[in-house]
N, C-alpha and C positions, 0 to 999 in steps of 0.2 A: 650372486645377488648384487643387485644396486640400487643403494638410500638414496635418494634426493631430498633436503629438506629445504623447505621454503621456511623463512624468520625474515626477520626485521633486525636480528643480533648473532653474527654470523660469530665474532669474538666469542660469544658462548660457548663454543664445543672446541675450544681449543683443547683445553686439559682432556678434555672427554674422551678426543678420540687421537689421545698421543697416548696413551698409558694403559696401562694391564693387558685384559684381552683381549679389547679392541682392539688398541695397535695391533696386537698380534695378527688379530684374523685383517687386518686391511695388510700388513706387510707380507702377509702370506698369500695375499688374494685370492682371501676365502670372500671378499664384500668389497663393494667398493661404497664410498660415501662421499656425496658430493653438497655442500653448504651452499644456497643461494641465497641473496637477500634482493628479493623478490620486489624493493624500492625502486630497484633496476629496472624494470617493468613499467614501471609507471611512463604515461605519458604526460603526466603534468610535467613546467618547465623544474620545476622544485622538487621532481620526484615525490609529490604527494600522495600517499597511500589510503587515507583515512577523509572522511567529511563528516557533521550533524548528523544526528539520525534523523528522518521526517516524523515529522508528529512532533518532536522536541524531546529532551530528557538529557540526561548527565550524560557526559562522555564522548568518545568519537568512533565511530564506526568504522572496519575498513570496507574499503570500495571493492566495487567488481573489478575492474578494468585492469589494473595491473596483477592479479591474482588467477583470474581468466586465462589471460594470456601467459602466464608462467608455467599452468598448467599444461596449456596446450603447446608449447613448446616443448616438454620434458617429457610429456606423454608419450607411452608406445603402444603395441596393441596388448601388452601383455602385463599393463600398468595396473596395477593397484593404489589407488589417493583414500589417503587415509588423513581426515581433519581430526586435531586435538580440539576437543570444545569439553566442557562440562558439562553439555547434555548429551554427550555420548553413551553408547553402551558402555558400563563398567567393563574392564580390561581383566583378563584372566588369563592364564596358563596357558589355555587352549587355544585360546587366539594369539595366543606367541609363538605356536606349536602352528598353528594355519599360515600365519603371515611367514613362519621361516622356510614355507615350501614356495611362495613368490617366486618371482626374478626380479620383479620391479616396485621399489614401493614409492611413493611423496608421501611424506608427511610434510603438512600444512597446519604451520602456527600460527594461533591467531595472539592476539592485543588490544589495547586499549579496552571498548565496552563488546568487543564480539567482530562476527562477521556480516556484513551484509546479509541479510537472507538466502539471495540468490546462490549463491556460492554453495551453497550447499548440491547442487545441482548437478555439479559438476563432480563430486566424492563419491567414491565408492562406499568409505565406512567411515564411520564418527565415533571416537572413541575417546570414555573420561578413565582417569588412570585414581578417581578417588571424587568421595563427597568432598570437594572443598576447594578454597578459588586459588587460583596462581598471577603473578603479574602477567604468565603468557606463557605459550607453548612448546618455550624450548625446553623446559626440563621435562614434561612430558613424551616430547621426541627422542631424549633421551632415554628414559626408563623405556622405551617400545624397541629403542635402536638394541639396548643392550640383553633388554630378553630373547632378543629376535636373531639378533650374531651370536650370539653364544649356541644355539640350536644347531646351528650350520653347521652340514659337515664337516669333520677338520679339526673345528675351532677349539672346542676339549672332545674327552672321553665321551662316547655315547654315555656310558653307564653313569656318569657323574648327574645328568640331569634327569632319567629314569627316577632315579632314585630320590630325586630330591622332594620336597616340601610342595604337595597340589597336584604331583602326579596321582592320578586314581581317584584323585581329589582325597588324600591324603596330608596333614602337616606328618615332617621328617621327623624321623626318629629322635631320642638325643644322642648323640657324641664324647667321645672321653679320647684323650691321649695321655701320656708319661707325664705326672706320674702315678701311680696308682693310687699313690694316697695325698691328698693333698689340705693340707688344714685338719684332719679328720674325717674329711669326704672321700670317698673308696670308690672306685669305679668298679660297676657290679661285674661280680664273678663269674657270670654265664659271657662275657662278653671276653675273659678269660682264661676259659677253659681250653681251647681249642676246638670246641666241638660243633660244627657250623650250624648244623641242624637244630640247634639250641638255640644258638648266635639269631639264626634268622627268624625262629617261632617269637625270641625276645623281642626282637627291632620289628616285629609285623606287630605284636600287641602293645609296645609301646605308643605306636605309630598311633594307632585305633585309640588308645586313649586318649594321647595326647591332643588331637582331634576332636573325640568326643568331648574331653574339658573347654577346649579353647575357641573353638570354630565348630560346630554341631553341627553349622548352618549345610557344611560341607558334607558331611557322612547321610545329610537327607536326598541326597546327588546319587 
């Protein structure tokens, strides 16, 4: 697979993608990931990106023109553009489970008060990662990049993400290590017995409750 992200703050993903997994699967070349700051594009002499909005209001807007053409540049036939905005469809499991069968993705960050309208025009998917506002879209390119590589081939265990918290649309089980007793808190005995059949009826009805308490919204799925 290959990331392309379009920002305006390309210093952003330095730590991002030197460390843990990531590095892993980019050193492995399970992904590649390429940062562009898409100011580069611009045809103003100042690399200008942004102008007023028409009609008037707070803020600045970005432009078509250098955005436009960054896409069309980095596009192939088998591209996926995916815009971080706020009015996107909320982000789910399942769409990190769709995006990590790609080849090609852009993610486009936006800033200041938004994007041009037009711009949209051009995206295949619009995607908000929560109710609630950001300075701008690199942290959300980030939380898509790292649900998205982690998926991949290679990168871990199949069985590690199966299992985990929104598969089935499930939250995870709980967890206990060494040591068994800890403060007076005991990690329960069926998850100590050895008897798997036990093991698993416990962490599937855990699962189901913990769910049912916490996020309901999910087991109506």
């Amino acid at each position: 697979m290959r990331i392309d992200v379009l920002t305006l703050f390309p210093d952003m993903y330095q730590g991002f993608l030197t460390e843990s997994i990531i590095k892993r699967a980019i050193e492995g070349k399970k992904v590649e990931v390429y940062i562009h700051n898409f100011r580069k594009y611009s045809k103003d002499p100042h690399q200008k990106v942004d102008d007023t909005p028409f009609g008037g209001g707070h803020g600045m807007v970005l432009m078509c023109q250098p955005i436009f053409d960054a896409i069309e540049d980095l596009r192939k036939e088998n591209t996926k553009v995916v815009m971080l905005t706020p009015d996107g469809i909320p982000y789910k499991q399942t769409m990190a489970y769709d995006l990590s069968k790609e080849k090609h993705i852009i993610l486009l960050c936006g800033h200041y008060e938004g994007f041009d309208e037009r711009i949209r025009s051009i995206v295949d998917l619009e995607i908000s990662i929560g109710d609630y506002i950001l300075t701008g879209g690199e942290l959300p390119s980030m939380v898509l990049m790292d649900s998205i590589i982690r998926l991949l081939p290679g990168v871990i265990e199949e069985e590690s993400h199966i299992n985990e918290s929104f598969h089935n649309h499930r939250l995870d089980y709980p967890t206990y290590t060494k040591p068994r007793d800890f403060r007076g808190m005991q990690v329960p005995e069926v998850l100590c017995n050895g008897n798997h059949k036990e093991i698993m009826e416990f962490r599937e009805n855990m699962s189901y409750n913990r769910t049912k308490e916490r996020r309901p919204d999910l087991l109506e799925k």
